[in-house]
Backbone bond lengths (Angstrom), bond angles and torsions (degrees), N, CA, C in turn:
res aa  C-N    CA-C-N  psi(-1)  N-CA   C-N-CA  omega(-1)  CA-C   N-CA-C  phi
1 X - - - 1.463 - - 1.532 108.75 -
2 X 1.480 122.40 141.60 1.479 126.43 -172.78 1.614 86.20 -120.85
3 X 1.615 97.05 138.12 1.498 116.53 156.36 1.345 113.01 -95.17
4 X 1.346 128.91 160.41 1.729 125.08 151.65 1.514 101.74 -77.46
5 X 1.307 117.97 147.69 1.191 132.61 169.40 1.528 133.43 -44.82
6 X 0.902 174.29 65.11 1.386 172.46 -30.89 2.072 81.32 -129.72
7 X 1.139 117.10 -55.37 1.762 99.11 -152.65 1.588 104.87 -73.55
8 X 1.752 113.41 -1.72 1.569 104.29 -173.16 0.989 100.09 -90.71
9 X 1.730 131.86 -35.94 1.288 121.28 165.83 1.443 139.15 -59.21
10 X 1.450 99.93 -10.27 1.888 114.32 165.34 1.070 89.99 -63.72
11 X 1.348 120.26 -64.44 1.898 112.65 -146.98 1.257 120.54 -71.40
12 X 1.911 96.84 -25.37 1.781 85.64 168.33 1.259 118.28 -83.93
13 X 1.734 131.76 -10.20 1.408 135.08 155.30 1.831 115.57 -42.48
14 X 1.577 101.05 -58.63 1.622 117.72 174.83 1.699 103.08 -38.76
15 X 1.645 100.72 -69.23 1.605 101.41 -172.53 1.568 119.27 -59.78
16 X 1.833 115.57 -33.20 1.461 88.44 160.18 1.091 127.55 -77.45
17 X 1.141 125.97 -24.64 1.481 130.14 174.37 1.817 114.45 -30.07
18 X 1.549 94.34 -66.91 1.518 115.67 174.78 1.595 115.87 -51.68
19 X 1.846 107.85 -51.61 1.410 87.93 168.28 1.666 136.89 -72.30
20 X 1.167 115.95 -9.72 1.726 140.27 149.89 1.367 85.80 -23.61
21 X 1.727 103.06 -92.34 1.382 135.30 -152.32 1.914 108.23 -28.71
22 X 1.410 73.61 -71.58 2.211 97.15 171.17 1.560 109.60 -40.19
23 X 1.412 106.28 -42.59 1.556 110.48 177.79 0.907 126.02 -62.42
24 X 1.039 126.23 -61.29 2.000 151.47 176.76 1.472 96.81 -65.99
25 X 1.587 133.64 -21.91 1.751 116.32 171.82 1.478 88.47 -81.53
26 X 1.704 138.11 -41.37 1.366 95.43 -138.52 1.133 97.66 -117.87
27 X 1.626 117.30 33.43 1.366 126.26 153.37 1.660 104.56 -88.88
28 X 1.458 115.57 -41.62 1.794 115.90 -167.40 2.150 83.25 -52.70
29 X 1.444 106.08 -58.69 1.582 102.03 -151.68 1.764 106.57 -57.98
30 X 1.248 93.68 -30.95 1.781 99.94 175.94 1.786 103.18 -53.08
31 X 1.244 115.90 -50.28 1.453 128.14 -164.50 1.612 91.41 -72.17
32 X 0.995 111.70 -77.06 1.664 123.16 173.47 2.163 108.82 -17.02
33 X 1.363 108.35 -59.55 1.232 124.01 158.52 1.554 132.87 -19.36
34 X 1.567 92.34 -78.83 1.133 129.14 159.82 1.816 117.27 -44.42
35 X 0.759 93.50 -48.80 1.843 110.37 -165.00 2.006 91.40 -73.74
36 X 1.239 105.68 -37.53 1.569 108.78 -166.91 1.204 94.10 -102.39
37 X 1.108 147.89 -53.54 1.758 129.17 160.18 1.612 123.47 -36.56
38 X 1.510 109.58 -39.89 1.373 106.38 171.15 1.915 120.37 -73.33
39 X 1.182 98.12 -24.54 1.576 114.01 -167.63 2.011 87.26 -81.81
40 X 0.873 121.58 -66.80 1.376 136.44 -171.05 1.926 101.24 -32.56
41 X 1.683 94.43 -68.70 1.155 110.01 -161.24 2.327 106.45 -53.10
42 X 1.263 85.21 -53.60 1.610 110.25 172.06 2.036 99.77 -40.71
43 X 1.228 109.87 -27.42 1.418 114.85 -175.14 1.300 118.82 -99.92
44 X 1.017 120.68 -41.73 1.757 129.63 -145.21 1.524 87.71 -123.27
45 X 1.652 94.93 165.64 1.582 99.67 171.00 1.739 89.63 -161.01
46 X 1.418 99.46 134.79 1.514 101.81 -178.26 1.979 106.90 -96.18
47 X 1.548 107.82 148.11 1.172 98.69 -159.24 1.808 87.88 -150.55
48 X 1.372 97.83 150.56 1.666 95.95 170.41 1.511 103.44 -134.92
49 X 1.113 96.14 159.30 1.869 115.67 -167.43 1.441 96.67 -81.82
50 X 1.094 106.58 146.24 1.452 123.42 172.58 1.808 122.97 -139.49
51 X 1.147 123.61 81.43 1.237 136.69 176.67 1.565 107.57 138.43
52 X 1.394 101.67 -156.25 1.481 103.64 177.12 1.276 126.10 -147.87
53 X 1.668 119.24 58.27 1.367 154.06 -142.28 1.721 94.99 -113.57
54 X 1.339 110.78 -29.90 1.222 113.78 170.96 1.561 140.00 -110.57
55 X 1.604 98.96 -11.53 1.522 105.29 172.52 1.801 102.30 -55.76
56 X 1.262 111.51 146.90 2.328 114.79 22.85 1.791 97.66 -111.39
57 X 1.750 115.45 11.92 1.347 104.47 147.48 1.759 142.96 -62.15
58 X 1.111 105.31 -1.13 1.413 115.13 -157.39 1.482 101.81 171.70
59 X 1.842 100.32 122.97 1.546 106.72 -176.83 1.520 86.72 -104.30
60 X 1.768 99.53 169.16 1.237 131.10 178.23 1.527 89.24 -63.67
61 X 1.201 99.43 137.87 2.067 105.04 167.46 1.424 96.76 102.07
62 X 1.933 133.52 -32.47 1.192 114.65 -155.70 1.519 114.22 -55.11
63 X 1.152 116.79 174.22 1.628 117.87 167.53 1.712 97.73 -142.80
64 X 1.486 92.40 129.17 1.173 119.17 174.16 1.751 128.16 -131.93
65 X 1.368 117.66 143.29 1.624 120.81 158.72 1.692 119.30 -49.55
66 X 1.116 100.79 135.48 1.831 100.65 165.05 1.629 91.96 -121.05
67 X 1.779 104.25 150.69 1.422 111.63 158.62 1.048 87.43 -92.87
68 X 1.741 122.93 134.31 1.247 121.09 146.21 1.264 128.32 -97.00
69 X 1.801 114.41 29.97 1.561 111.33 156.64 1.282 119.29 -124.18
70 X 1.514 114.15 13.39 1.400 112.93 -175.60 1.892 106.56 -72.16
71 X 0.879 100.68 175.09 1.683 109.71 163.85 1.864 106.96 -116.51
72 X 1.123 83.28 139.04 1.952 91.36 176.64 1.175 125.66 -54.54
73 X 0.884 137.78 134.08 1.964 150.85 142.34 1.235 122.48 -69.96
74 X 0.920 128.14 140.05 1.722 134.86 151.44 1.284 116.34 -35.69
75 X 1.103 120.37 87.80 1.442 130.71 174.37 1.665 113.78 113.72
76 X 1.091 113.58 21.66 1.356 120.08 -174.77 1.517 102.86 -94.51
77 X 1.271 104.68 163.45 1.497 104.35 -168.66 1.606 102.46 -125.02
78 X 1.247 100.36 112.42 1.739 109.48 -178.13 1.365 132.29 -104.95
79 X 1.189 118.93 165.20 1.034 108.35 165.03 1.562 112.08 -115.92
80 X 1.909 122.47 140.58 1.259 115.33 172.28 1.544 109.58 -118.46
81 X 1.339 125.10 168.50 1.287 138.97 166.85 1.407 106.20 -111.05
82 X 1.638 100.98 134.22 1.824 99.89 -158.57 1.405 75.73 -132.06
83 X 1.298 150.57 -3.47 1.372 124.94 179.25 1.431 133.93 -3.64
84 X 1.895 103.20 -50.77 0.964 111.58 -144.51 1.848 84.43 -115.87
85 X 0.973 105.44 22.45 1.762 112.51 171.53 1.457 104.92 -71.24
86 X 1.469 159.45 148.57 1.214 152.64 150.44 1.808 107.95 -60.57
87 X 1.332 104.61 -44.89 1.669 112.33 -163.46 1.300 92.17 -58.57
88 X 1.580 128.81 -51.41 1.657 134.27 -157.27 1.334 120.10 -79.63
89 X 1.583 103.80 -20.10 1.612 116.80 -162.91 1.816 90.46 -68.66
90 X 1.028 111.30 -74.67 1.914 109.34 -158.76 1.694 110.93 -63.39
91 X 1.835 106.83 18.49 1.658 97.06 166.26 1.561 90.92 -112.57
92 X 1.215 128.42 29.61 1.749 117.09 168.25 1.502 107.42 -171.48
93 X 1.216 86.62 142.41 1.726 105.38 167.56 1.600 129.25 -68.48
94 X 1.965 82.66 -27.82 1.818 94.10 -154.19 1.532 107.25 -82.05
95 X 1.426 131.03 126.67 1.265 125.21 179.11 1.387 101.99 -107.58
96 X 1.634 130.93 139.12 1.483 93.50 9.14 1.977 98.02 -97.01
97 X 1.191 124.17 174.52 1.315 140.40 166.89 1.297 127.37 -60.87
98 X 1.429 129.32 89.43 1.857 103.21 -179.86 1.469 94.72 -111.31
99 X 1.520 115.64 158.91 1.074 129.07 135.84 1.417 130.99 -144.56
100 X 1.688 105.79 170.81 1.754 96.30 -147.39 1.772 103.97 -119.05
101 X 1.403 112.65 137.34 1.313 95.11 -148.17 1.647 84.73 -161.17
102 X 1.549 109.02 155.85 2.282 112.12 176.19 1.025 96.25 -91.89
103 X 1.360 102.97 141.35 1.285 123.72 158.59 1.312 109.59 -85.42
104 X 1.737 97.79 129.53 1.394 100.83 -177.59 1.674 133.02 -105.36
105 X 1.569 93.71 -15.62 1.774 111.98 -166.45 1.623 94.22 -163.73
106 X 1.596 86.82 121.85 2.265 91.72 169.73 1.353 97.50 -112.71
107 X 1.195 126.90 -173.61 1.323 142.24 -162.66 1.087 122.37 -58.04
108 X 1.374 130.26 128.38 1.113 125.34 -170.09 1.525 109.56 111.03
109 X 1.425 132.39 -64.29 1.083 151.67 145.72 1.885 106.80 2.30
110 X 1.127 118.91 136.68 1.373 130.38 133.50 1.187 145.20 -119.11
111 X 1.132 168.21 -179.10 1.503 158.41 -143.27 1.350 129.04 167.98
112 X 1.012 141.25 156.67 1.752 140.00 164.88 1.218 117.13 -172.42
113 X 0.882 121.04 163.35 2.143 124.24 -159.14 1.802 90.75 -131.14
114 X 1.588 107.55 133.42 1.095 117.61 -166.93 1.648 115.50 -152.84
115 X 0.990 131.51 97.79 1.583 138.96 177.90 1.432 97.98 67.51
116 X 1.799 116.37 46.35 1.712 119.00 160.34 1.924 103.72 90.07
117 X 1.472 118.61 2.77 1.094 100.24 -169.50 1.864 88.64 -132.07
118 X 1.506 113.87 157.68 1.582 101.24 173.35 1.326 88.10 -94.25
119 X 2.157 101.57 178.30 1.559 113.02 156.39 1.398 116.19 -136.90
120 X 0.879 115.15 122.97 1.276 94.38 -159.88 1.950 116.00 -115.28
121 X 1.299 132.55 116.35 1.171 123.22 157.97 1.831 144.23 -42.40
122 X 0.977 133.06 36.67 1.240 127.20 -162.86 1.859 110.17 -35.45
123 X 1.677 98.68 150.94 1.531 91.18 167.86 1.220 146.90 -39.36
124 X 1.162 130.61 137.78 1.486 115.58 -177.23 1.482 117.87 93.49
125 X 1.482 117.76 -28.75 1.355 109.76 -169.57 1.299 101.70 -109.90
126 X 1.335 106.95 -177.86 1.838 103.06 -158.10 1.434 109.35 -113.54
127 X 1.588 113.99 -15.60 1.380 111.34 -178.16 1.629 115.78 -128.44
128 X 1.412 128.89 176.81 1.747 115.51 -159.70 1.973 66.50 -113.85
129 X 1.650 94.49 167.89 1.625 112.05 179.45 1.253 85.17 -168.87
130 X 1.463 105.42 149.61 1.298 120.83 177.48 1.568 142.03 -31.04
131 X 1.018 159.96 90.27 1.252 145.81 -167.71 1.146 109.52 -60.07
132 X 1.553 136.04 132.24 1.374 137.09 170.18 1.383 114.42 -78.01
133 X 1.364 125.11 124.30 1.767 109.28 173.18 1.366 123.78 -131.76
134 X 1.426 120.10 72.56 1.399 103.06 -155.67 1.479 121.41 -78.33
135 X 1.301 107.94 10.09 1.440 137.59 174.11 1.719 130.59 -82.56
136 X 1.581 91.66 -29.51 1.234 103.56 178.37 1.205 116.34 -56.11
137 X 1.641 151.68 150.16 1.461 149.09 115.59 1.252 138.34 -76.33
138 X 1.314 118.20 114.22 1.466 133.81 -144.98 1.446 136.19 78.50
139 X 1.151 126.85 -153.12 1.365 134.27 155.75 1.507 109.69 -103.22
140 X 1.484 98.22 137.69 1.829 110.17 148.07 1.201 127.09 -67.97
141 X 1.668 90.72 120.98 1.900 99.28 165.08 2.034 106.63 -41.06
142 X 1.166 102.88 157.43 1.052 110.85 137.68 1.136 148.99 -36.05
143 X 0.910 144.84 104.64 2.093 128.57 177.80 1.482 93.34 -132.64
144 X 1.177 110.83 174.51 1.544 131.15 176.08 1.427 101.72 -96.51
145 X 1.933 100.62 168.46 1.263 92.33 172.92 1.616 137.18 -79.68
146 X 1.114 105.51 162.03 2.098 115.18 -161.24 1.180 90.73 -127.85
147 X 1.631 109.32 136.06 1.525 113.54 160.95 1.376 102.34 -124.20
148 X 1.712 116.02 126.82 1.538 104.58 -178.49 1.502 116.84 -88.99
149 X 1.179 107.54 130.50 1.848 107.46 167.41 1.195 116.05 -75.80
150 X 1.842 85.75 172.54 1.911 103.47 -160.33 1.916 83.80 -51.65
151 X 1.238 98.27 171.30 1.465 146.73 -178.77 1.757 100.24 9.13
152 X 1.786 99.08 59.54 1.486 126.34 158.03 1.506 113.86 -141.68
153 X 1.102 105.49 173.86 1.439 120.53 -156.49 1.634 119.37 -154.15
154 X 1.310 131.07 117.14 1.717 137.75 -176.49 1.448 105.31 -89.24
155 X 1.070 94.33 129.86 1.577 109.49 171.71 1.495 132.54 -142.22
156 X 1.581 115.16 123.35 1.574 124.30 175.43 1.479 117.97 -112.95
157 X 1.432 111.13 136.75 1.562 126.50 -175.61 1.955 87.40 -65.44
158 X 1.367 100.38 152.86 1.678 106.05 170.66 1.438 119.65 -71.64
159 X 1.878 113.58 -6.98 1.372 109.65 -158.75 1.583 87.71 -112.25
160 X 0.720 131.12 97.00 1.647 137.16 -162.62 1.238 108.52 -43.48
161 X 1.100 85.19 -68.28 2.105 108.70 -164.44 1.737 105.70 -61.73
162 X 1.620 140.55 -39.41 0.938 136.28 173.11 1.792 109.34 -79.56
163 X 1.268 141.60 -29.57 1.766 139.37 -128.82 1.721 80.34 -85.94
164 X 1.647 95.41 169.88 1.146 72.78 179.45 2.224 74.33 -141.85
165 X 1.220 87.71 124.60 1.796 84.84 -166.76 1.299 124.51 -165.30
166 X 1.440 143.24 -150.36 1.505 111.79 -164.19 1.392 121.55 -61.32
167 X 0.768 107.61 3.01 2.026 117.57 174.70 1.470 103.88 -66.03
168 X 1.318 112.61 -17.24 1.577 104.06 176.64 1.596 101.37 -160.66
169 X 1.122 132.71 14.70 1.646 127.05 148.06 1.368 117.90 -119.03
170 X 1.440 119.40 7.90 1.654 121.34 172.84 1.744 86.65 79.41
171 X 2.047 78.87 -179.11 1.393 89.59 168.84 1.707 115.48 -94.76
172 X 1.527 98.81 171.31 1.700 116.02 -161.41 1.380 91.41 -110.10
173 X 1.730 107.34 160.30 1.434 105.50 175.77 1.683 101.27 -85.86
174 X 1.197 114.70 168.09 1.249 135.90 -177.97 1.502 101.39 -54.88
175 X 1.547 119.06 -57.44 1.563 120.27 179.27 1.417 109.78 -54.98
176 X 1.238 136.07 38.79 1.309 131.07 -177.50 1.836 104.78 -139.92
177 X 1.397 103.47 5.81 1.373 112.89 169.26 1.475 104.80 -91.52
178 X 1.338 89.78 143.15 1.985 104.32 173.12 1.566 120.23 -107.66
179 X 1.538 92.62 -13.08 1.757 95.97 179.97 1.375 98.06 176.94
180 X 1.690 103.00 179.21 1.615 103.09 170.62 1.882 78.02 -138.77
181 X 1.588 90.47 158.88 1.317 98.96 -170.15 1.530 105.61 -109.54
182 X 1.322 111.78 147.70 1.892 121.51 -132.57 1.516 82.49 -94.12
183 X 1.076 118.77 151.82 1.585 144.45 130.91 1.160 104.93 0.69
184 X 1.843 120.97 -79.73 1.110 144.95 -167.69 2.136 120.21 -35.25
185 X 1.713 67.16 -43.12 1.950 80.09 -162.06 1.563 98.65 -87.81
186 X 1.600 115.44 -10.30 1.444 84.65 -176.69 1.536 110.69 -104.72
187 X 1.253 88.47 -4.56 1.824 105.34 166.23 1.749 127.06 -74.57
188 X 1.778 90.89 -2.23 1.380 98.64 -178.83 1.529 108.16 -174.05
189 X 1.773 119.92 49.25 0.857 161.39 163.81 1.951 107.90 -46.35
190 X 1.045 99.41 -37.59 1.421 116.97 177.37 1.260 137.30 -72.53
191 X 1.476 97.52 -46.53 1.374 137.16 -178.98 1.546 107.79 -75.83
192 X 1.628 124.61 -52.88 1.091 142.61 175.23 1.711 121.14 -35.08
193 X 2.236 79.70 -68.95 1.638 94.13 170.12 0.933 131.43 -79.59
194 X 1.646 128.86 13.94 1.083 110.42 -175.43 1.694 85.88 -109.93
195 X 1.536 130.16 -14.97 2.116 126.12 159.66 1.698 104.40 -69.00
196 X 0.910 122.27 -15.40 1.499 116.49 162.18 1.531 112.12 -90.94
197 X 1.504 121.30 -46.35 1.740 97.36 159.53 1.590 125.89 -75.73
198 X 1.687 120.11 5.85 1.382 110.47 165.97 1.220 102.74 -81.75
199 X 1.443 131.86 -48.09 1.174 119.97 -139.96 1.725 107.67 -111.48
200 X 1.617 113.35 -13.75 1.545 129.42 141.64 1.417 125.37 -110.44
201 X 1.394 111.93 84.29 1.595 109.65 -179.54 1.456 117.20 -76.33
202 X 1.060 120.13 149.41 1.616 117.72 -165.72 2.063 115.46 85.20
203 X 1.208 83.74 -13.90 1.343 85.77 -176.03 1.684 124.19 -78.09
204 X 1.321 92.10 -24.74 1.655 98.73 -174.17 1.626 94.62 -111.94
């Protein structure tokens, strides 16, 4: 009768051991994966620009992240769904409708556009002072003054002269936002769209 040797049966213990090991990591990273694709997706929403309402912040084609649980800031750049806007409905077919546009003044807030520049009052304070925009393109029309109510929100495209936005549909309620668009994407706006035109060509 032949035995195997005591040290060959270590090593094939060692090697299953190891393939265990290999197993149980690249199931955790599969799970790990999984867990951050589901968490991600539940968060973010990928979106691409369409026109040029926002240059020279944002070209036609860009692709960008939205948080869709943040709440807006003054000067944040959002995206809304107006489907159900009357003014927006008879320039599109496509339901539902977004477009992406800064928020400029939330509730409380007042505002008015005056010889190409806004001013704007924020809540609480007693007098309007200039709005800074170094983002803007062109001058602002004119408008009169706007005071936004509770749980609404004013908004202008950066490209003045083309946007087409509370200057002539008022302000929107807050529930009509779909996201605010992250830090991340506009810091790498470039980078983004050009893994959405590798990996969807024709798409952008």
């Amino acid at each position: 009768m032949a035995k195997r040797p005591p040290f060959l049966n270590a090593g094939q213990k060692q090697e299953s051991r190891l393939v265990s090991l290999v197993f149980s990591a690249a199931l955790l990273f599969l799970a790990a994966v999984l867990c951050f694709d589901i968490w991600f997706t539940a968060s973010y929403e990928l979106v691409l620009v369409d026109g040029t309402s926002m240059e020279n912040t944002l070209e036609d084609g860009d692709a960008l992240y939205i948080d869709v649980h943040a709440a807006p800031e003054r000067g944040d750049i959002i995206v809304l769904d107006v489907t159900n806007v009357p003014d927006y409905q008879s320039r599109t077919s496509v339901s539902p409708h977004y477009i992406i546009k800064r928020c400029i003044a939330l509730a409380g807030d007042a505002l008015y556009a005056r010889n190409g520049a806004v001013y704007l009052k924020r809540a609480g304070e007693e007098d309007f002072s200039l709005l800074e925009e170094p983002y803007a393109k062109g001058m602002t029309e004119a408008f009169p003054p706007v005071e936004v109510g509770e749980g609404e929100l004013f908004f202008l495209g950066d490209n003045r002269a083309v946007s087409d936005d509370s200057r002539r549909v008022g302000c929107l309620p807050l529930t009509d936002i779909v996201g605010v668009v992250t830090d991340f994407s506009l810091a790498n706006k470039e980078l983004i769209t050009g893994w959405v035109r590798f990996w969807h060509p024709g798409t952008v």
